[in-house]
N, C-alpha and C positions, 0 to 999 in steps of 0.2 A: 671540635673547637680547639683540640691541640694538636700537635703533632712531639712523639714521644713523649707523653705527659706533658705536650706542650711546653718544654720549657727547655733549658740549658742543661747538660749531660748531668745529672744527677742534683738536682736543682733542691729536691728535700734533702738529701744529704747534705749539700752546702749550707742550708739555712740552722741544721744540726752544729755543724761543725764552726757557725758563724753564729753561736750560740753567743748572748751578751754575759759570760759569766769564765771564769778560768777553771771551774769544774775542781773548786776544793774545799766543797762543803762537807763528804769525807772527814777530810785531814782536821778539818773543826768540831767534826763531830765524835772523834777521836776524846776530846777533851769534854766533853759534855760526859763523857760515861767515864771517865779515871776522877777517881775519888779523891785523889792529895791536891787536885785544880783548884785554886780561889775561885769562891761565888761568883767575883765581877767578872772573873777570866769566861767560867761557865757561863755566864748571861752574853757575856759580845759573842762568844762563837756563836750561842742558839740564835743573836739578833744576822749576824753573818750566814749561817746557814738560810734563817727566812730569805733573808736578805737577795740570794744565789738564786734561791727557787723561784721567787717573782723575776729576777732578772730574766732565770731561764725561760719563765711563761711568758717574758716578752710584757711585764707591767712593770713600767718605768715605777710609778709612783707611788707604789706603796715599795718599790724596790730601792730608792732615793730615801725615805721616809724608815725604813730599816738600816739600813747601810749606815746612814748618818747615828743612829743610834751606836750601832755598835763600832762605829767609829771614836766616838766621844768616850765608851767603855776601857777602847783600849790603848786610847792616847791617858787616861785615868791610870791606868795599870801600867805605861809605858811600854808596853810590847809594842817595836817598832815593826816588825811582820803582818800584825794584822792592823795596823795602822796602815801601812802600806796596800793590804789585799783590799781593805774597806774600801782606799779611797780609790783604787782601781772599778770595784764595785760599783760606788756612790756616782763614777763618772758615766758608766757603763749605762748607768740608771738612767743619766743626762742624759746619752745617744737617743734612748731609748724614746725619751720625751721631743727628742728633736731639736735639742739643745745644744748644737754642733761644737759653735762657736764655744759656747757656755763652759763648755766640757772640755774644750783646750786649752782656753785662760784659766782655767783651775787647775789642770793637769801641768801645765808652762812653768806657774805659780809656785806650784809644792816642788816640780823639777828642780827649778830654783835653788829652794831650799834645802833639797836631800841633797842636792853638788855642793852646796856650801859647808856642808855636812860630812863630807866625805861619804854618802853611805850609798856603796854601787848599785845594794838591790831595790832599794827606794827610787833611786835614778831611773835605773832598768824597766822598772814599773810605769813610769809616768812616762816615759820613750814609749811602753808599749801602746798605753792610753793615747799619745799624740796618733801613731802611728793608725791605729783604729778609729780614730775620727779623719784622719786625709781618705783613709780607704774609703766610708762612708761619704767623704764629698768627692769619692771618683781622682783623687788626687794619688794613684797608686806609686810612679815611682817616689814619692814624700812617702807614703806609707812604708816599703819595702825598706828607704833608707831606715825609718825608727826602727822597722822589727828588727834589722841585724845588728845595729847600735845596741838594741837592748838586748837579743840572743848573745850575745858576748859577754854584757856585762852579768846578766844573770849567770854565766857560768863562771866568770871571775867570782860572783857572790856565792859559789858553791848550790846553786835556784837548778837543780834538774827539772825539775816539774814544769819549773816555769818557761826556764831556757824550749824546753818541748812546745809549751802552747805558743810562744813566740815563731817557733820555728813551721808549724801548722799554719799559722796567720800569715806568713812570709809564702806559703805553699800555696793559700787561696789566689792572694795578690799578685804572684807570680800569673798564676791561671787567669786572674785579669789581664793581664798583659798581654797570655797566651805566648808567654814563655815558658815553654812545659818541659824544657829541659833541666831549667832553674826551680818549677816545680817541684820535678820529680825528685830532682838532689835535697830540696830541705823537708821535702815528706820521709826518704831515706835517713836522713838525718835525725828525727823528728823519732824515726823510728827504733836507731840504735836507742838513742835515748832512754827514750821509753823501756826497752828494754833490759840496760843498765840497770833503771830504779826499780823494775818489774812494776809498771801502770800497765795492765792490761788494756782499762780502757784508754789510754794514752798510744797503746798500739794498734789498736784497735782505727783509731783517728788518723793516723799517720797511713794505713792499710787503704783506709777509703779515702784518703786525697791520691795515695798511689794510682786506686779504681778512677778515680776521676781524671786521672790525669792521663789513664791510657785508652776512656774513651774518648777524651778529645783528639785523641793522636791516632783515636780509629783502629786502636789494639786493643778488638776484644774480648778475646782470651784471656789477657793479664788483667783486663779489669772486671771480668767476671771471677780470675783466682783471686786479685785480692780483695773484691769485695767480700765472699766468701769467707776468708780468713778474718775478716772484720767481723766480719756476725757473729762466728765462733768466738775471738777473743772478744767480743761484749757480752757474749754468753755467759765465760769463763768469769768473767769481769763481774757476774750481776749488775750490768748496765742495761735493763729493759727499755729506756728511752732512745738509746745508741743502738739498739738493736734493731728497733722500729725504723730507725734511718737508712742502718743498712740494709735491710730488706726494704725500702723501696726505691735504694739505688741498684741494690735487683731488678728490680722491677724496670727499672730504663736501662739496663743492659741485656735483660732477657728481650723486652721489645724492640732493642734495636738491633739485635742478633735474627728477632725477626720470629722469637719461642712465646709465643701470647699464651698457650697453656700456662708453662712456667712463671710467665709474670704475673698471671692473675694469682697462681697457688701463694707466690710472694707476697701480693698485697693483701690476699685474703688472711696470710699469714700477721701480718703485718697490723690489718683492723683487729683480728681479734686479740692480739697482745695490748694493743689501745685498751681495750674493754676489757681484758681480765687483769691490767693493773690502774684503771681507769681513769689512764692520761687524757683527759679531754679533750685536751690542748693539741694533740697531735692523732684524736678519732678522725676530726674533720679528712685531713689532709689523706688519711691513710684509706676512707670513703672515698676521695676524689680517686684515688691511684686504682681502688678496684673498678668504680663505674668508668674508668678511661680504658681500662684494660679492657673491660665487657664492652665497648663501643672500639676498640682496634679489633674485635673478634665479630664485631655485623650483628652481637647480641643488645639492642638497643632498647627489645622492648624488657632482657633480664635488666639492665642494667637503668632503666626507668623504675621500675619494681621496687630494686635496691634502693636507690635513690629518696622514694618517697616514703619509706617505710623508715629508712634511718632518719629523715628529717623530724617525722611524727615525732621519734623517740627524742629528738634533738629538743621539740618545741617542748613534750611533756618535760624535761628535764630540767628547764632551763640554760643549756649550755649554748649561749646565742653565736658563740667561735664555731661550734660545730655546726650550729644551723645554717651558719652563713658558711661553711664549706659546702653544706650539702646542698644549699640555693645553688651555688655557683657548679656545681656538678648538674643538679636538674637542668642548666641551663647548658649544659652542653650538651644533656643529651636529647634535649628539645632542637637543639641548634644542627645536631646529627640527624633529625628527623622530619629536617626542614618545615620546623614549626616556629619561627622566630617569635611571634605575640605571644606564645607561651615561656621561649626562652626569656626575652626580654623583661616579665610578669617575675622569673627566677629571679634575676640577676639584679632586677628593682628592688628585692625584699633583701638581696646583700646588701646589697650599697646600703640600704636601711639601717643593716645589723652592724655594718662596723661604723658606721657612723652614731650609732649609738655606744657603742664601744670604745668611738672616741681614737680609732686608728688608722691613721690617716695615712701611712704607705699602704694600705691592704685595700683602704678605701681608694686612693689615687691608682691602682691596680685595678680595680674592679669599676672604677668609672671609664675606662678605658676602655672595658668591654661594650658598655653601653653604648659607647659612639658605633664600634663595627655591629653591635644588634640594632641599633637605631636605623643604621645604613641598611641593611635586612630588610628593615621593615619602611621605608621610604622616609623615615623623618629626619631630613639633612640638615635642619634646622638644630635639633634635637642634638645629632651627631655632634655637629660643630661645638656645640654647648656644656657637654659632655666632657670632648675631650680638652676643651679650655680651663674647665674644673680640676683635673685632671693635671694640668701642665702646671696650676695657680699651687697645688697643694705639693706638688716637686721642688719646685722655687721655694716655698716651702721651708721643704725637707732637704733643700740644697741636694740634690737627687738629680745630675746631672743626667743621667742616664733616662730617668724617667722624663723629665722635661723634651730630651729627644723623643720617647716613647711617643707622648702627647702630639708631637708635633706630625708626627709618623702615621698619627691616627688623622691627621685633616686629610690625606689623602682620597682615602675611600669614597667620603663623601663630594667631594670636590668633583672628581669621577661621576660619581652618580650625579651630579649636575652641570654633566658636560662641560666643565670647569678645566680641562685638561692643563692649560698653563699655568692656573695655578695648581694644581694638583701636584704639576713639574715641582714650583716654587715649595711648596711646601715639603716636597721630598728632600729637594737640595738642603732646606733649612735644618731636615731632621739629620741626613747626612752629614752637614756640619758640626751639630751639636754632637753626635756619637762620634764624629771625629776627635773632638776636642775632649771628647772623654777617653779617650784613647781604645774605643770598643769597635777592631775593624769588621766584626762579624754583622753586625747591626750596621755599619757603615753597607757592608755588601750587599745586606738585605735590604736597604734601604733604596741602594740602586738598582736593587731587580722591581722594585717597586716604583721606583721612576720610569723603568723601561719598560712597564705596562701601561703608565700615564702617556708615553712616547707613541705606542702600539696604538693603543685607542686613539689616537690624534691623526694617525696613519704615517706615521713617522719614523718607519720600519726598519731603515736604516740607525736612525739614532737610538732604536731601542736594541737592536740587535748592538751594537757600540758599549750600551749602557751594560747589557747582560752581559758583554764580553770583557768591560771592566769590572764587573760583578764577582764574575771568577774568579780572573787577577788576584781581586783581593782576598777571595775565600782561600784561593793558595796560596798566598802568606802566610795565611793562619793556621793552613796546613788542613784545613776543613774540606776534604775530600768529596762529601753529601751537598755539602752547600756548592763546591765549584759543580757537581754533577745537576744541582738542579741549575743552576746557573743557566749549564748548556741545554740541556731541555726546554727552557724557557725561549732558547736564543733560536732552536729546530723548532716551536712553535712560532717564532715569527718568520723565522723562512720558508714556513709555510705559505703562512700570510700574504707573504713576499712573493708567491708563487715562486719560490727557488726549492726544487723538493731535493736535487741533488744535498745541498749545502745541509737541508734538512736533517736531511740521512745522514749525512756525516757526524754531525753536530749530536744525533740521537746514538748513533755508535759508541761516540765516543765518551760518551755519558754511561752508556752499559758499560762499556768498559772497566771505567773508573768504579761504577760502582760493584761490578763483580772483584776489582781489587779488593774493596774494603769490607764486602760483606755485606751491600747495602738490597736486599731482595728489593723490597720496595720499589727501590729507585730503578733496579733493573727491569722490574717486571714497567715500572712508567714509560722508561726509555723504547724497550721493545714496542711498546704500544705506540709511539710515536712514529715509529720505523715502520710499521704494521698500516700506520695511516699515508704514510707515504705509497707504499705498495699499492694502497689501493687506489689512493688518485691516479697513478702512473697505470691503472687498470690492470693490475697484477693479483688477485685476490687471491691465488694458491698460493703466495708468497708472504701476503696479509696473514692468514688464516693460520699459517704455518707460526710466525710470529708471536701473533695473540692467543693460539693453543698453549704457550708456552709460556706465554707471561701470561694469561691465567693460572698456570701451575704454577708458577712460583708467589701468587696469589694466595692459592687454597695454602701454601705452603705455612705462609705466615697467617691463614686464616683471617685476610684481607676479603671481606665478604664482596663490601662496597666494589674494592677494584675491579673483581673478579665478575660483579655481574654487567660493569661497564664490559669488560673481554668477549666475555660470553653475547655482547649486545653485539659488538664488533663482528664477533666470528659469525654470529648472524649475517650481518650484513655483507661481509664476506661471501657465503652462502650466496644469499641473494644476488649478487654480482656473477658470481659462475653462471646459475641459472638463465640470468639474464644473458651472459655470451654465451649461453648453450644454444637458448631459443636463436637468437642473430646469427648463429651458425646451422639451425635447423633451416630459418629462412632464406638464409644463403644458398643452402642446397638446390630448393626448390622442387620439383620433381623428383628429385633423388631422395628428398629426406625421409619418404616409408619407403625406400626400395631398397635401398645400397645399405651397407654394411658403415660405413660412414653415418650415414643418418640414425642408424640404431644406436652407435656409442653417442652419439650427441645428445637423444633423448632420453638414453639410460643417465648420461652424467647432468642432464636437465631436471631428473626424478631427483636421483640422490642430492643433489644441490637443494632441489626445495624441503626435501625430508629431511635434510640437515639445519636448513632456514627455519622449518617450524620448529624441530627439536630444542633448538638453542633459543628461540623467541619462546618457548614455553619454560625453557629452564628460566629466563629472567624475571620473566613476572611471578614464578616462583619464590625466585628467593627475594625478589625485592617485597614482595611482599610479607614474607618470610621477617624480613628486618625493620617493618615497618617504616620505611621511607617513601613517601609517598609522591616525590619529584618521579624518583628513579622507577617506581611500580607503576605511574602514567607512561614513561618512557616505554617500559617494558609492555605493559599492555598496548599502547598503537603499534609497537613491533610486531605483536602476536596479534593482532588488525590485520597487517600488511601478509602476515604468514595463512590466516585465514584466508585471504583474499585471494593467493598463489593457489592454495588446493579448492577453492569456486567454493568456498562457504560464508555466504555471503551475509546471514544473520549474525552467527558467531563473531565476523568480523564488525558487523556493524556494533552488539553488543560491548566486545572489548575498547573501539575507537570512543562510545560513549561514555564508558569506566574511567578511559583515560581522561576526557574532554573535565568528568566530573572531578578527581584526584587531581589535575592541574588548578581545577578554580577555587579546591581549596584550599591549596596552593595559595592562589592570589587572594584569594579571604582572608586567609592571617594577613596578609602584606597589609589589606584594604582595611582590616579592623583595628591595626598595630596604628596606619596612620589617624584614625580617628582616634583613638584615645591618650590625649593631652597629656594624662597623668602619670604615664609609661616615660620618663623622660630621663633617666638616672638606671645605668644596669655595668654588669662587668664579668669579665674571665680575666684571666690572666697571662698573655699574652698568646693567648692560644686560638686557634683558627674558628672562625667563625663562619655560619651556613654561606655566607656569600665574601667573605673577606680577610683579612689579616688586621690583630691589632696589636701592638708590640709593647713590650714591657719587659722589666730585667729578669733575667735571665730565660725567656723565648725562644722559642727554636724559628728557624727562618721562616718566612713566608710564602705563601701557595698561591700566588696571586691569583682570585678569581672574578669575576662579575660578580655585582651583587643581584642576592635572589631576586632584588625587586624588577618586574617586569619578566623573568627569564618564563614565571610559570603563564605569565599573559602570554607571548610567545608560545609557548608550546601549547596552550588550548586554542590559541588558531588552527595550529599546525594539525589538531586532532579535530576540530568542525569541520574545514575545507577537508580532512581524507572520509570523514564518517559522511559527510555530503558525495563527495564524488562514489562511496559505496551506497548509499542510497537511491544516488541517480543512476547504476548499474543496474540496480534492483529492476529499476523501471516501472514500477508500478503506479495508478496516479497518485495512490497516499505518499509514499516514496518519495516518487517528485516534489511533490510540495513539503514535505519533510527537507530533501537536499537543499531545497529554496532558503528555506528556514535558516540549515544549521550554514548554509557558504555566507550568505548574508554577515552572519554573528561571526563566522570564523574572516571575514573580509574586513569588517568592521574591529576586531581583534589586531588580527595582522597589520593593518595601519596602525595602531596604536601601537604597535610594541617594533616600530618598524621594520619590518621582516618581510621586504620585498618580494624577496623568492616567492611565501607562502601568499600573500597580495595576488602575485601574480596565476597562479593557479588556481584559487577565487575566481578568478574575472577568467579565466580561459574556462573552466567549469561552468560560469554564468552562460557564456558568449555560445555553449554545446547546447545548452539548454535552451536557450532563448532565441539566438543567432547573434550577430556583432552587431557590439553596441550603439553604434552609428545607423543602424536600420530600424526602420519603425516597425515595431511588431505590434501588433493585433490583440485587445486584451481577451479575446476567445481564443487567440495562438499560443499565449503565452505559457499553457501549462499543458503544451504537448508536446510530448519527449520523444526528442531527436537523438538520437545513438549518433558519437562520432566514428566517420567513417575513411577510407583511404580516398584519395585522390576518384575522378571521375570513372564507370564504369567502362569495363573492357570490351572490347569490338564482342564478342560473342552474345554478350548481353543485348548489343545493341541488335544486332541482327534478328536476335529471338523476340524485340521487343512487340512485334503484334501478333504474331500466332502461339507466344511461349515455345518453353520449351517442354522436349518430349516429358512426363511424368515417370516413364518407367526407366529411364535413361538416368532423369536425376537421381532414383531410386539405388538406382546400378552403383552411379558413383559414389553418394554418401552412404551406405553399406559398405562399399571395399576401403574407402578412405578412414571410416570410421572405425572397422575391424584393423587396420593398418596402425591406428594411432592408439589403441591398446592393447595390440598384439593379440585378440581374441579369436576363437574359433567361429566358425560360421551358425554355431546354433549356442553362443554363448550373449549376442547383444541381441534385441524384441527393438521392432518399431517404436513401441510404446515407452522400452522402458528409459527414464531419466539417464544421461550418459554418463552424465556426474556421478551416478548410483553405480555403475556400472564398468570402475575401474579410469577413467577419463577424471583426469585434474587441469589446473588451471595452465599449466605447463604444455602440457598433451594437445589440450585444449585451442592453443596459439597456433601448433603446428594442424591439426586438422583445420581450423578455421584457412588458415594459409594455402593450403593443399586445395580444399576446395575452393577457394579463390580461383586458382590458377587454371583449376580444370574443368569448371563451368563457366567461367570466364564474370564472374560478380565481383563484388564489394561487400562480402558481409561485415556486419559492426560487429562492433568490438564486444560485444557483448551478446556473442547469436548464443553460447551456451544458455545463458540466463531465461533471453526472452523469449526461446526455442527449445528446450532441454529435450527433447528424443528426435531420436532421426526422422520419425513421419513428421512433426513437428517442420522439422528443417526443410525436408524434402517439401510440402505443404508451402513453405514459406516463399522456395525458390521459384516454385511454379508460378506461386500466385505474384510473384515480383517480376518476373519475367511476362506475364500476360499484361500488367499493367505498362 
């Protein structure tokens, strides 16, 4: 449900550093413990320190409700200083409440009067206040102007401290902009500073905007040194809530480096300082950061475990912030497990919590999610509804940003109701609004989002347009990952487009960029797209070569999921050689057991399928391994198809049943989700969802996918039509009417989920069975099984057909043909015994069924091993087909 903690390069550190408070409860409490302080002076700082700490926990109202107190304390005493910090506080409070407006005609107000005044740092103060409310309505260059107006004046006031937190806030905004060179000079800045007065944790702050600011620039190196450096000086500092920040902006620079070990030790790091100084307020978040790390590592079902065990703790405790992280994490990793009715069940009891909590950006976040799990689960009605809530509470919150969000979210649904124009319309309009907010990154992602809505329409070219202005924009911003998927996206529609040249390129040059920057992920994607071309162009040694490789840089980052998609690949790869092996054994003809030729074709015929089952059994290993149960039906029809290669035809039938049943549970959550009304309100935070993308500030781009509904109906056809067509191989009569059974259901599937291919192989299955469907058959004929066979029998056949042929002749040939086709000695195959048993696989199999074709002059079916398995058997068969 995310990608890098789904969110913006360091997204718990920003929300740290975008703390509602100047971090100088300290410097007040200073005066609480020196004994010459007057009582009243002593009472405002301890009402200013309360005061700070609600701010910090993010509680506008008893933070306004303090402030104001010690406000009144020190306008009493005439101490213009903390007259001035209160009312910075008391405004802070206002943000807090959503009082945007509120908060700047009172800050305007006191401006005013502190110029009237002559007094620069009262000035300074309420500049910075202005400047912190544009930022908050997305108004950044208004913002940037206040911070540096006020960073000035507060150093003319001789305010280091302050001049610093200004210059921090001028570092964020900057980063809004995604001007990171003007960043990175007032985090330097920010930084002498800091060091000048010796705030360690003021260096500390200035360390992790550095960090932030070189991983947006894709440097990183310098932002794993200065993160580091941050953690240490908040060590030094005794800042354990600053510390907690920096370690889990570790935590998205270890994962984006691609070290999942290391980021989990971070975040584990990171939970348990939560709970040994028992910050509540930030257990939740520090919970989400491990359970994401344990699902970028394929451990879904540790990270379930986790999950449900901290929530327990959460509900006994009472701490409804942290149970409502811990919902919202259950539900991502339900969402990884493609179980949406259960994700959606998490993400409902969020939106619950913080709507009892009364917090309405977290709650406008998290209803956000609702609509891509709604979408999941087929309820488009639901979606819509969702994210209209969603958009109504940004308006709101004047949350420019978020109101794009919302808008970003009608897409998906739209989509799911073949809605495609407007799907278009609604992308454009989110595009707009992230334009006007001046966020070009969301702007990009917004257009790669269109240019799926473009794709699905069949509109190929215009989506390819849209993905290629997509980049455009990403490189402006200098966002290297996002132009790389850009092009990825742009080589899956030229695929689409049947252009696989343009494909390849497009996928090249995507590796590329992302071997620039470090991006394994996105390499190991690229290659796999380059890997899918190879094999359309019927290249599979060049596929395989590929996908070995970006599997390895898979396991590298310990990318389970990718890795067992690769491994399905390389299979199939596999099974492609095989398959030109056999067409070239047939090719031969008479040469294929004789010549030296025909041996390497069948030796590379073996190894191809011994490589096809190996890699088809690694996948349903580990997909089951991770408990995903889309990709563990996937994997088991694979190991179906792999069974089915070496003539084992139960095995195969069992796996293709496995799969048929893990897909319909599959479509059971989709089927339950839609029935149940009550499920109608759910949320993540902008972070990727089992079938979709749903956007929210600070998000990392989008994966644009199909949504799950329907995908697992689809694939349970695709597993009734192959467990039917191994059933009717079987050939037995229970069999038979078994195959009837399951092509039926699996025909009746595939219409529904429209998937013609699979339709189509139903009905070519039925038509072997039965005959074409245009002939009237017989209801005594109808459950007698016909093997399909080649074109009409050969002159030799025909000639033999009333006296047969010789007995000891056929004996002759299927003896040498059969000792040929697995290399055996003459006293190592028995008439009697099964061929299959006796070193003959499904491969082998092809080429002797062929051989004797040609040299007794029949048509055997396609399935003489099965209904025939020892050579008397065969020999028996030929005679008797030949007399008749």
């Amino acid at each position: 449900m995310m990608a890098a903690a789904g969110q913006q390069a360091g997204e718990d550190a920003r929300r740290a550093l975008a703390a509602d408070a100047d971090d100088l409860a300290s410097q007040y409490s200073a005066a609480l413990e020196d004994s010459s302080t007057d009582a009243k002076t002593r009472e405002a700082s301890l009402m200013f320190s309360v005061a700070e700490e609600h701010v910090q926990d993010g509680d506008g109202d008893e933070g306004a409700q303090r402030a104001t107190e010690a406000l009144t304390l020190f306008r009493e005493k005439g101490d213009k200083t903390g007259e001035q910090d209160s009312l910075r506080l008391l405004h802070n409070a206002y943000r807090l409440q959503g009082k945007l407006d509120y908060a700047a005609e009172q800050a305007s107000s006191e401006l005013s009067s502190f110029k009237s005044r002559g007094d620069k740092r009262g000035e300074a103060s309420m500049l910075f206040t202005i400047g912190e409310v544009a930022l908050a309505k997305n108004q950044t260059s208004d913002a940037l102007k206040s911070f540096q107006e006020a960073t000035e004046l507060f150093k003319a006031a001789g305010d280091k401290k302050m001049a610093v937190n200004t210059l921090l806030a001028a570092a964020g905004a900057s980063i809004r902009k995604y001007c990171l060179d003007d960043a990175t000079q007032s985090a330097k800045d920010a930084l002498t500073l800091a060091e000048e007065i010796g705030d360690k944790t003021a260096e500390g702050k200035a360390s992790l905007w550095a960090s932030i600011c070189s991983m947006e620039d894709g440097s990183l190196p310098d932002a794993l040194q200065a993160a580091s450096k941050a953690l240490a000086l908040f060590k030094e500092g005794g800042n354990p809530k600053m510390e907690i920040a920096a370690l889990e902006l570790l935590v998205d620079v270890y994962l984006t480096k691609g070290l999942p070990r290391k980021a989990l030790h971070a975040a584990e790091e990171a939970l348990a300082l939560c709970r040994k100084i028992e910050y509540t307020k930030g257990e939740g978040g520090a919970l989400h950061s491990v359970v994401y790390t344990l699902l970028e590592k394929g451990e879904a079902k540790k990270a379930l475990k986790l999950a449900q065990k901290a929530l327990a703790v959460f509900e006994k405790s009472g701490n409804k912030a942290a149970e409502a992280a811990a919902q919202c994490a259950l539900a991502c990793v339900y969402a990884a497990r493609h179980e949406p009715v259960e994700a959606l069940r998490a993400a409902t009891k969020e939106v619950q919590l913080w709507k009892s909590l009364g917090d309405k950006r977290k709650l406008a976040a998290a209803l956000l999610t609702v609509s891509a799990l709604n979408v999941d689960c087929g309820q488009t009605d639901a979606a819509f509804a969702t994210a209209k809530q969603a958009g109504d509470l940004s308006r709101e919150l004047q949350d420019a940003r978020g109101q794009g969000a919302a808008l970003y979210a009608h897409v998906l649904p739209q989509l799911q109701g073949g809605n495609h124009d407007d799907a278009i319309a609604a992308g454009e309009q989110a595009r707009s609004s992230f334009k006007a907010a001046g966020d070009k990154r969301w702007e990009a992602r917004t257009l790669l989002q269109v240019s799926v809505a473009s794709a699905m329409k069949e509109e190929l070219e215009e989506a390819i347009a849209k993905a290629t202005e997509a980049q455009t924009v990403f490189q402006e911003v200098g966002d290297m990952r996002g132009s790389a998927d850009a092009l990825l996206a742009a080589a899956d529609y030229h695929l689409q487009n049947k252009s696989p040249d343009d494909a390849l390129s497009a996928a090249e040059e995507a590796r590329d960029m992302c071997r620039t920057v470090d991006y394994k992920r996105g390499e190991a994607a690229a290659m796999e797209r380059m890997a899918k071309v190879h094999m359309l162009q019927g290249e599979p040694d060049k596929a395989m070569h590929l996908a070995v490789e970006s599997a390895r840089l898979c396991r590298k980052v310990l990318d389970k999921r990718g890795e067992s998609y690769l491994l399905q690949m390389i299979a199939e790869a596999s099974l492609e050689k095989a398959v030109q092996a056999t067409d070239s054994l047939a090719a031969l003809g008479d040469q294929a057991l004789t010549t030296n030729a025909g041996k390497q074709q069948r030796l590379a015929m073996i190894r191809a399928g011994n490589e096809f089952c190996k890699k088809a059994k690694s996948v349903a290993v580990l997909a089951g391994w991770m408990g995903d149960k889309l990709q563990q039906g996937n994997a088991l029809l694979f190991l179906a198809q792999a069974h089915l290669m070496k003539g084992r035809i139960d095995p195969a039938i069992k796996a293709s049943g496995e799969a048929a049943a893990l897909f319909a549970a599959c479509e059971d959550q989709v089927d339950q989700a839609s029935s149940r009304s009550i499920l109608t309100t759910a949320g993540t935070r902008g972070r990727t969802c089992a079938g979709g993308w749903v956007a929210s500030e600070g998000s990392e781009g989008p994966r644009p996918a199909a949504p799950l509904i329907g995908l697992p109906l689809a694939r349970r056809g695709q597993a009734l039509v192959f467990l039917a067509e191994v059933l009717a191989l079987k050939g037995t009569p229970s069999s038979l009417e078994k195959a009837e059974e399951q092509v039926n259901a699996g025909l009746e599937l595939a219409r529904q989920a429209q998937d013609s291919a699979t339709e189509d192989r139903a009905l070519q299955l039925l038509e072997s069975l039965y005959g074409p469907a245009e002939q009237e058959v017989h209801q005594e004929e109808a459950y007698m099984p016909q093997q399909i066979v080649e074109a009409g029998p050969a002159s030799v056949a025909q000639e033999a057909a009333k006296k047969g042929l010789d007995p000891e002749w056929v004996r002759q040939i299927v003896e040498n043909t059969a000792k040929q086709a697995v290399a055996a000695d003459d006293d190592e195959l028995h008439l009697d015994a099964p061929l299959m048993e006796s070193g003959m696989d499904s491969l082998s199999s092809v080429a002797f069924r062929n051989q004797l074709n040609q040299q007794i002059g029949m048509n055997m079916p396609a399935a003489l091993m099965f209904d025939y398995p020892s050579m008397r058997a065969i020999i028996d068969h030929v005679v008797e087909t030949s007399q008749n």
